[in-house]
NUROLUM-120722 format. One record per residue (C-alpha): x, y, z. Coordinates in nm, 4 decimals. Each point is the difference from the previous one (the first is absolute). Layout:
BEGIN
X  Y  Z
...
***
This chain:
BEGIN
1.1581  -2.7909  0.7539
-0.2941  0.2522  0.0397
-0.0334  0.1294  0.3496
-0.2871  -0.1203  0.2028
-0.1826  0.3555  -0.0528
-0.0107  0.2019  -0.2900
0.2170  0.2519  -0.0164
-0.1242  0.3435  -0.0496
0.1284  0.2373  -0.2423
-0.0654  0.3643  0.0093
0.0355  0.2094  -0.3466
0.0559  0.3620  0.0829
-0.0547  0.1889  -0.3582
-0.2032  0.1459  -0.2788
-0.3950  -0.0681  -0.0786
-0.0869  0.1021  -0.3861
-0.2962  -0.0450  -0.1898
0.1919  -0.0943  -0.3358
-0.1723  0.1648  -0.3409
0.1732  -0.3118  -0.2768
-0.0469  0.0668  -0.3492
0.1020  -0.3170  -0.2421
0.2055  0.1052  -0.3234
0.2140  -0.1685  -0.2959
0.2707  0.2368  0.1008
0.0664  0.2637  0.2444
0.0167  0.3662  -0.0658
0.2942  0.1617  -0.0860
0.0489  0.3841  0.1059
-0.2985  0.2072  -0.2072
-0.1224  -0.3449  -0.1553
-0.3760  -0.0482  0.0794
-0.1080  -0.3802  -0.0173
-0.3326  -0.1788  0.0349
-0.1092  -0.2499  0.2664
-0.1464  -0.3193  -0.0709
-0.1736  0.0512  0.3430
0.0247  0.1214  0.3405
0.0089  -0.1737  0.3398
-0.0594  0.1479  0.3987
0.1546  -0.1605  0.2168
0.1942  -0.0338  0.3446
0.3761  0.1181  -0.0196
0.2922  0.1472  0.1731
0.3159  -0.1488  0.0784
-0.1645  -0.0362  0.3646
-0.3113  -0.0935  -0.0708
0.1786  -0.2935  -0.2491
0.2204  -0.1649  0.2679
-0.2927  0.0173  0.2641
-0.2477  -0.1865  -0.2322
0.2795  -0.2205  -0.1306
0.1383  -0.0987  0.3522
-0.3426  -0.0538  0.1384
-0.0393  -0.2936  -0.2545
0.3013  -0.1199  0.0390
-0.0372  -0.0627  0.3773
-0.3763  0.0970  0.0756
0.0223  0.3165  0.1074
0.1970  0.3032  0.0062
-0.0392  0.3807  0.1691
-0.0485  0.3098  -0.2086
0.1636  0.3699  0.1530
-0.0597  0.2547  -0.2391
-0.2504  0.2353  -0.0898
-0.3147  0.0359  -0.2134
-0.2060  0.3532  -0.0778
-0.3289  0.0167  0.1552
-0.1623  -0.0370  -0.2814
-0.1540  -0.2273  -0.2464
0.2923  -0.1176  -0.1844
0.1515  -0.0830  0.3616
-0.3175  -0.1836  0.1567
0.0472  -0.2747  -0.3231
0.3640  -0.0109  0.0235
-0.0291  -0.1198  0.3521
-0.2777  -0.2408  -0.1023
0.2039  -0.1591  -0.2851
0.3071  0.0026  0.2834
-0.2406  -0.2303  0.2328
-0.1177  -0.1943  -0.2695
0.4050  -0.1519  -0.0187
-0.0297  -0.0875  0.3857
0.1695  0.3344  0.0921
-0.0080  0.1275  0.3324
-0.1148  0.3912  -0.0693
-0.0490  0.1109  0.3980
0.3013  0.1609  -0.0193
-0.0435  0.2213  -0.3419
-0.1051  0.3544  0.0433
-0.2508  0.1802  -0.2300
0.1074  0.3865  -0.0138
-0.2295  0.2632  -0.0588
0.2221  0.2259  -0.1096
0.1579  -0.2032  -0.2926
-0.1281  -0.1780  -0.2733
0.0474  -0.3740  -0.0626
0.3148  -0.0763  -0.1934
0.0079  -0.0311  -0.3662
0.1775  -0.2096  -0.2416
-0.0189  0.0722  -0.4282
0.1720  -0.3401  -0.0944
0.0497  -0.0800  -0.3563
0.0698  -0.3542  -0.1172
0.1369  -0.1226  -0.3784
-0.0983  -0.3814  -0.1276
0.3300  -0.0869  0.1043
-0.0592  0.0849  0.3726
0.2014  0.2656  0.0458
-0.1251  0.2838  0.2125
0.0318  0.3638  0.0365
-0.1656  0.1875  0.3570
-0.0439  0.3501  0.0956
-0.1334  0.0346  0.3761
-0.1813  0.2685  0.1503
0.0661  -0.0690  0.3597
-0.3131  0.1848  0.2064
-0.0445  -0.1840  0.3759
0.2895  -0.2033  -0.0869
0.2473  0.3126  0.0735
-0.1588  0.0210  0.3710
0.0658  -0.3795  0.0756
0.2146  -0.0538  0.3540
0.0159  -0.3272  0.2328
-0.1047  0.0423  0.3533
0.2129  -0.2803  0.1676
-0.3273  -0.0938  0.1393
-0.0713  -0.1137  -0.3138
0.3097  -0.2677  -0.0736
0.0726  -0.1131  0.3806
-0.2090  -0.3684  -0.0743
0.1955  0.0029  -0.3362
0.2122  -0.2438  -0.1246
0.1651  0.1714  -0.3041
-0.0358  0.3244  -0.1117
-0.0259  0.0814  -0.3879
0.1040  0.3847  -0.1045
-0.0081  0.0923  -0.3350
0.1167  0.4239  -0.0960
-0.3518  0.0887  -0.1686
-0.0452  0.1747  0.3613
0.1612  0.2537  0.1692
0.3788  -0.0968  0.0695
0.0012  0.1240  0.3389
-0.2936  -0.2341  0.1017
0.1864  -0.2974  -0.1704
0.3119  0.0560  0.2201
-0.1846  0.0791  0.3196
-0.2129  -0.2964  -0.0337
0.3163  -0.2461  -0.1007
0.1865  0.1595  0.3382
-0.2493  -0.0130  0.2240
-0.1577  -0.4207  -0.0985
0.1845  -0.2642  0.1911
-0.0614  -0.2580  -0.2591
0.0984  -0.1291  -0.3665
0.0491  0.3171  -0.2056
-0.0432  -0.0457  -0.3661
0.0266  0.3501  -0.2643
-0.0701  0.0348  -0.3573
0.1738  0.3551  -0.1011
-0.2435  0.0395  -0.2896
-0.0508  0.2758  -0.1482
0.3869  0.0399  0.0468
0.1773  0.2385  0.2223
0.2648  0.1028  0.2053
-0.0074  -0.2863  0.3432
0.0365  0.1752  0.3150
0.3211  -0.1756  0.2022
-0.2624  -0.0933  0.3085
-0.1795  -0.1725  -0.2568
0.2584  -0.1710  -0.1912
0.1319  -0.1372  0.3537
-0.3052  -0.0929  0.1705
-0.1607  -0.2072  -0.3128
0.0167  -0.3747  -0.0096
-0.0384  -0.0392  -0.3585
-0.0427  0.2252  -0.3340
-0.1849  -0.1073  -0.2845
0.0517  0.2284  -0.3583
0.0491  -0.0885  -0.3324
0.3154  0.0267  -0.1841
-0.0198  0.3448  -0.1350
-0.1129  0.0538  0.3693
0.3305  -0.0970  0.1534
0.1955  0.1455  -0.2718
-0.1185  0.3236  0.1060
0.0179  -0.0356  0.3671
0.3557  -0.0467  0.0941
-0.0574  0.0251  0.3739
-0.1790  -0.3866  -0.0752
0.3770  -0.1084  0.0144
-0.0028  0.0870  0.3854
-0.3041  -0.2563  0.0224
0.0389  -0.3017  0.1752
-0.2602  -0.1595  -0.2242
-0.1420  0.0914  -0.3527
-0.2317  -0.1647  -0.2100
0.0225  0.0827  -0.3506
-0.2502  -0.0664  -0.2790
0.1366  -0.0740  -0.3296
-0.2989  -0.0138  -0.2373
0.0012  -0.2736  -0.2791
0.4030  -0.0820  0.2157
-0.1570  -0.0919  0.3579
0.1041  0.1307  0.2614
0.3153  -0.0139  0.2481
0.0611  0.1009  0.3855
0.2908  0.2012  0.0810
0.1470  0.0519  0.3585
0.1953  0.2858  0.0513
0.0275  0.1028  -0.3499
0.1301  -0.3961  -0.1364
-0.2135  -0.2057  -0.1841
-0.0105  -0.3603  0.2197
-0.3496  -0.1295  -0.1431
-0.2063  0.0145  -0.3632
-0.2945  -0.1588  -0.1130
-0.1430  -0.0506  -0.3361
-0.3269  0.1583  -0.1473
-0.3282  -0.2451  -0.0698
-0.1299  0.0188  -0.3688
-0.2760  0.1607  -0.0269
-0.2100  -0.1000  -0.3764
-0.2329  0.3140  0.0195
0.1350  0.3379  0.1935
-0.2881  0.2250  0.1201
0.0993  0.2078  0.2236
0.3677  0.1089  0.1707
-0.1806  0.2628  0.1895
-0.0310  -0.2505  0.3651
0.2680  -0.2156  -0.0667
0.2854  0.1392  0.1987
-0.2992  0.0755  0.2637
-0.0540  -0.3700  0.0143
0.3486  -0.0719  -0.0126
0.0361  0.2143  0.3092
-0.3278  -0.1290  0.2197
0.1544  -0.3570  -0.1272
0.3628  0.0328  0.1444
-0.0928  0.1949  0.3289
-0.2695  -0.2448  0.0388
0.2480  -0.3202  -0.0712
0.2375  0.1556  0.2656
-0.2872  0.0423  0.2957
-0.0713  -0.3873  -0.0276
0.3326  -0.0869  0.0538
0.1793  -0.0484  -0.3331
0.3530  0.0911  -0.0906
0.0471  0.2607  -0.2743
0.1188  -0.2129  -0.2345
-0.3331  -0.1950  0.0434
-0.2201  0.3275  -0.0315
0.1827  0.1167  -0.2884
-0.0828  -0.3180  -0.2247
-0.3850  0.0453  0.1389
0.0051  0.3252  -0.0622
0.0664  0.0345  -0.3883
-0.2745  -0.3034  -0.0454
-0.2674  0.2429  0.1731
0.1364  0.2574  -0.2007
-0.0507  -0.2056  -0.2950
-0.3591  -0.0211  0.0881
-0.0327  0.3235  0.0092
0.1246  0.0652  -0.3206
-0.2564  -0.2630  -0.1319
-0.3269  0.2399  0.1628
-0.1329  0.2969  -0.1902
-0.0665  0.1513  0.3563
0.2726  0.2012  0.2219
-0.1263  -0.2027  0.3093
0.0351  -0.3447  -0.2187
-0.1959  -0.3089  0.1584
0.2656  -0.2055  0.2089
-0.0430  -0.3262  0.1823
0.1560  -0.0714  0.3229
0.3755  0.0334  0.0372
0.0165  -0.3425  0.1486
-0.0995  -0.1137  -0.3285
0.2653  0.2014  -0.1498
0.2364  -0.1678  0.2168
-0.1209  -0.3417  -0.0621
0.0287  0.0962  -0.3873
0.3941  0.1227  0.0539
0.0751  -0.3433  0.1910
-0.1253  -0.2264  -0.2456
0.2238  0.1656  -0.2661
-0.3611  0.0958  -0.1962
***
């Protein structure tokens, strides 16, 4: 049952503006392809799980950092737009707003390359998490500020290790739960240590593992029409951490989890339109 408040997650990562360009098939090394058009849009694993938990549960809290610039005056627009709190996102004259080149095929397959600007100056102030409920880190910021801000919050700490490398011990210890995808885990062997892994499976689901064993797995929803992978594990994040804070098991938020992921898969956009998790829930319990 949902507490009486809602609970309030706080996302400490990346803000990108994302630069998508829509092709038949990506390019290989020294292959040159044409678009069949070009989008601007919100992105960065941050910025995702922010805009993706606010849905969910109605708000969420941004820490990060934007340039102070143009590019970082509309990100943080497009970041309120999603119910976002932005109070607590910093705009750095110094560094420009983060850029993502993301290409995507017709079968929804993505590739990224990330200029991180402000993003590489991004820390958390424990003023900034103390009313927090959960606290979502993802590694597109610098590692040091991920494990600081995981050791010094007093609540629910939830880490994607994306893009992957090497966990610091501190981190691995003081983390409630990990969410990666399978060739995510594969390559971090310290996720054995973990008391609690979720792992994303693609077209296979997904599956929890405590302490390196597998006790839990959960099919993947159909989608008819792929658009876009590029949020989905975002979503599935925001989803699970956001299941967890209202007081379900994670056997519970895994099954929610890959049917918000599913709906992400179904949206063109890397923040994909998402209903209410209750009504996620409600969909899980009725078996639909």
């Amino acid at each position: 049952m949902a507490p009486a408040t809602t609970p309030l997650i706080a996302i400490l990562g990346s803000i990108n503006l994302d630069i998508t360009l829509h092709v038949d098939d990506l390019p290989r090394p020294g292959q040159t392809v044409l678009a069949h058009h070009a989008t601007r849009g919100l992105g960065g694993k941050g910025a995702n799980q922010a805009a993706a938990a606010a849905q969910l549960l109605g708000t969420s809290r941004m820490i990060g950092a934007v340039g102070d610039d143009p590019e970082g005056l509309w990100l943080l627009d497009r970041l309120a737009s999603f119910g976002v709190d932005i109070s607590m996102v910093r705009q750095d004259d110094t560094h420009p707003s983060g850029v993502a080149l993301i290409g995507v095929d017709k079968r929804g397959e993505n590739s990224i390359m990330v200029s991180p600007g402000a993003n590489s100056t991004v820390t958390a102030p424990s003023t900034t998490t103390a009313d927090a409920d959960a606290l979502m880190i993802q590694f597109e910021i610098p590692l040091d500020s991920a494990t600081q801000a995981a050791e010094d919050f007093r609540g629910f700490v939830a880490v994607n290790p994306s893009p992957t490398q090497p966990i610091p011990a501190p981190l691995i210890h003081r983390a409630d739960l990990f969410v990666v995808n399978a060739d995510e885990y594969h390559g971090l062997p310290e996720l054995a240590q973990a008391k609690l892994v979720a792992v994303t499976l693609g077209a296979n689901g997904a599956e929890i593992r405590e302490n390196g064993r597998v006790t839990h797995s959960a099919p993947a929803h159909t989608v008819a029409h792929p658009a876009n992978t590029v949020g989905a594990g975002d979503a599935f994040f925001a989803a699970f951490v956001s299941a967890i804070v209202v007081g379900h098991d994670p056997r519970e938020a895994l099954s929610v989890s890959t049917l918000v992921a599913a709906a992400a898969v179904a949206d063109a956009a890397s923040q994909p339109s998402l209903g209410r998790l209750e009504d996620y829930v409600a969909q899980v319990s009725s078996g639909s």
